[in-house]
C-alpha positions in Angstrom: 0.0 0.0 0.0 1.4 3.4 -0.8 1.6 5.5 2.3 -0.1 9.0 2.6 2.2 11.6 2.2 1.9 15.1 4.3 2.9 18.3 2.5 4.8 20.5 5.6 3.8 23.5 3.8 1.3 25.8 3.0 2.1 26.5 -0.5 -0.4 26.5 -2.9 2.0 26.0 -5.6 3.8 23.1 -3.8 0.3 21.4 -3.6 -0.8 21.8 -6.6 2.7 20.4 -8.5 1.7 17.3 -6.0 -1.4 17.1 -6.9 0.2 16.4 -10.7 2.3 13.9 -10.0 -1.3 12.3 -8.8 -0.2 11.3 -5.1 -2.1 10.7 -2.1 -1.2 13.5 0.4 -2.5 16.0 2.8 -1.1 19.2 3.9 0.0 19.9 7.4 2.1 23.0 7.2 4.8 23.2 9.8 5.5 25.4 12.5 9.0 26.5 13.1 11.6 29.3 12.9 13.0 29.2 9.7 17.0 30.3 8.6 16.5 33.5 7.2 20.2 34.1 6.7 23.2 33.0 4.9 25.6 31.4 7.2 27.1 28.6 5.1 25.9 27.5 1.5 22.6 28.4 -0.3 22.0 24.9 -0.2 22.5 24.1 3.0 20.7 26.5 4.1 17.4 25.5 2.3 18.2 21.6 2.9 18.8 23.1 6.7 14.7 25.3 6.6 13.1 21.9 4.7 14.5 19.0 7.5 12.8 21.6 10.1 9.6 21.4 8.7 10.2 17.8 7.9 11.1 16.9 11.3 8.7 19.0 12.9 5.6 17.6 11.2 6.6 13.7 11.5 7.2 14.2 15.0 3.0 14.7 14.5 2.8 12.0 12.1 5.4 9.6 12.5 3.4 6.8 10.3 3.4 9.0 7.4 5.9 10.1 4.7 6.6 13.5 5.4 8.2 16.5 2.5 9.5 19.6 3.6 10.3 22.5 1.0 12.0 25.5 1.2 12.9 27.6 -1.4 14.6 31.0 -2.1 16.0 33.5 -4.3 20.1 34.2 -4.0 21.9 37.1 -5.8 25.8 36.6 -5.3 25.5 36.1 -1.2 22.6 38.0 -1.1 19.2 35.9 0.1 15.3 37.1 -0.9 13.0 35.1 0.9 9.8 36.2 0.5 8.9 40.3 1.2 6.8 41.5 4.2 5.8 44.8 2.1 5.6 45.8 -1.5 8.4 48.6 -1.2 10.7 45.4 0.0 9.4 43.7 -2.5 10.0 46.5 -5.2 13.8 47.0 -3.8 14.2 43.0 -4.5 12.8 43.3 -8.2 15.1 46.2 -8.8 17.9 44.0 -7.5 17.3 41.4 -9.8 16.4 43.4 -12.7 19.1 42.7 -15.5 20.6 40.2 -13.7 20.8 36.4 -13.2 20.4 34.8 -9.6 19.6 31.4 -8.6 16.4 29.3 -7.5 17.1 26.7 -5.1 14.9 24.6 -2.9 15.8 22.4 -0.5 14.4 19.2 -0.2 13.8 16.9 3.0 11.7 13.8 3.6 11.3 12.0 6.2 9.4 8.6 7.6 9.7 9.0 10.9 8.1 5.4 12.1 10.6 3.5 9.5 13.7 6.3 10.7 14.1 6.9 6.8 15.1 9.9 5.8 16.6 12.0 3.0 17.5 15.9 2.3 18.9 17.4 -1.0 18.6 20.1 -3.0 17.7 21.6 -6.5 19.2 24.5 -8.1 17.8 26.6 -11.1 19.3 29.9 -13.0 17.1 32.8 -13.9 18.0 35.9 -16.2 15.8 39.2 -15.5 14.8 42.0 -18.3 16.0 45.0 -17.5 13.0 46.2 -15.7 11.8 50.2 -15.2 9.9 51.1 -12.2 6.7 51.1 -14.3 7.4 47.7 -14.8 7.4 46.5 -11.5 3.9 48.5 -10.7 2.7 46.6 -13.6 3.8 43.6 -12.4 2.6 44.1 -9.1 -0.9 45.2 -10.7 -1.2 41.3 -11.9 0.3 39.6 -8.9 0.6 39.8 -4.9 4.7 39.6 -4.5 3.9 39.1 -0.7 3.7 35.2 -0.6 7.0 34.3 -2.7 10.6 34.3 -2.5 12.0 36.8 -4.8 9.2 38.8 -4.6 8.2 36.8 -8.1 6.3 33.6 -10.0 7.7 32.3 -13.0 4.2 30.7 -13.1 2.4 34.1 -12.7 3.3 36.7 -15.8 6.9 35.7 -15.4 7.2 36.5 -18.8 6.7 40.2 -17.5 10.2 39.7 -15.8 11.7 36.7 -17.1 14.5 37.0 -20.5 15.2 33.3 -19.8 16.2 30.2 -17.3 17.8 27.2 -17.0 17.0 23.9 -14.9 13.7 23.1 -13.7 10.8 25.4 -14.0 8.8 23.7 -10.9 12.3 24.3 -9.2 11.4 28.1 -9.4 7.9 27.2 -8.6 8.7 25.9 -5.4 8.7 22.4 -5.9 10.7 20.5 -8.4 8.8 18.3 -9.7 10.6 15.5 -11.4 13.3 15.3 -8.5 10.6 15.4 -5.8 8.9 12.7 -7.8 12.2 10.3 -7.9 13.0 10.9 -4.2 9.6 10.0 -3.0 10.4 6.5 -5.0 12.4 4.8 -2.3 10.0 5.6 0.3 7.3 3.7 -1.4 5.6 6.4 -3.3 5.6 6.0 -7.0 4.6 9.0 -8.6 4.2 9.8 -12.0 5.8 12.8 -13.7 2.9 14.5 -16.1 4.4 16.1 -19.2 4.4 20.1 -19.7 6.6 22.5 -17.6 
């Protein structure tokens, strides 16, 4: 029997990439402090944030597979988690504007019952247009920067912001999907990888 998996996020996008590689899962977003700051390696910090929220939630449900996500935005050493108003938000599109910076998201899931578990991490490259102010109203017109980490969606007129990327485009989502899908395999859960981005 496939075990249920929980989703340790709240992420609409995370549950909706799930929800295409048709698995059974719930989501039971986690509660804990996460790294906000670059101490060590972009990837180690988001491999660090998702095994929080991993951990945290199995401790709940230590029967079920449990995935924790985190994912951010990194120009040079500098990180953008997600803005708490639009004139941060604003000052992180500005930064990016013209420029590429990297998408990673860490990845960490864990079985608590079965003491399985297993953290890695995805990285993605995105090149911005050369944005004007005017652009970034625009932008913020069509979409609420306020829930994501860069103050952008790829998924949401990215094309507004977006000259061109490389690696996975659910990476820069939030969830990639095809690496999430073959880690999941060990623990049981075979998932099937739909075609389109």
């Amino acid at each position: 029997m496939t075990p249920e998996i929980i989703l340790a996020s709240a992420s609409p996008r995370r549950r909706e990439i799930l929800e295409r590689l048709g698995l059974p899962f719930r989501v039971h977003p986690a509660e804990v402090e996460e790294i906000a700051s670059l101490d060590s390696s972009p990837e180690d910090m988001v491999i660090e944030n998702a095994r929080l929220k991993s951990e945290a939630v199995a401790a709940i449900f230590p029967g079920n597979v449990v995935l924790g996500a985190d994912t951010s935005v990194f120009l040079d050493r500098r990180v953008f988690n997600k803005p708490k108003t639009l004139e941060e938000a604003s000052f992180m599109l500005g930064q990016l504007s013209g420029n590429k910076h990297a998408v990673l998201t860490g990845l960490c899931i864990t079985w608590k019952e079965r003491a399985r578990k297993w953290c890695g991490s995805v990285r993605s490259e995105v090149v911005f247009r050369s944005l004007t102010w005017e652009d970034v109203r625009a932008y913020f017109e069509k979409v609420d920067p306020l829930d994501k980490a860069g103050a952008y969606g790829i998924q949401e007129e990215g094309e507004r912001l977006i000259a061109s990327y490389t690696g996975s485009y659910t990476n820069i989502m939030g969830l990639p999907m095809e690496e999430t899908a073959a880690a999941l395999e060990p623990f049981g859960v075979p998932a099937s990888v739909q075609s389109g981005k």
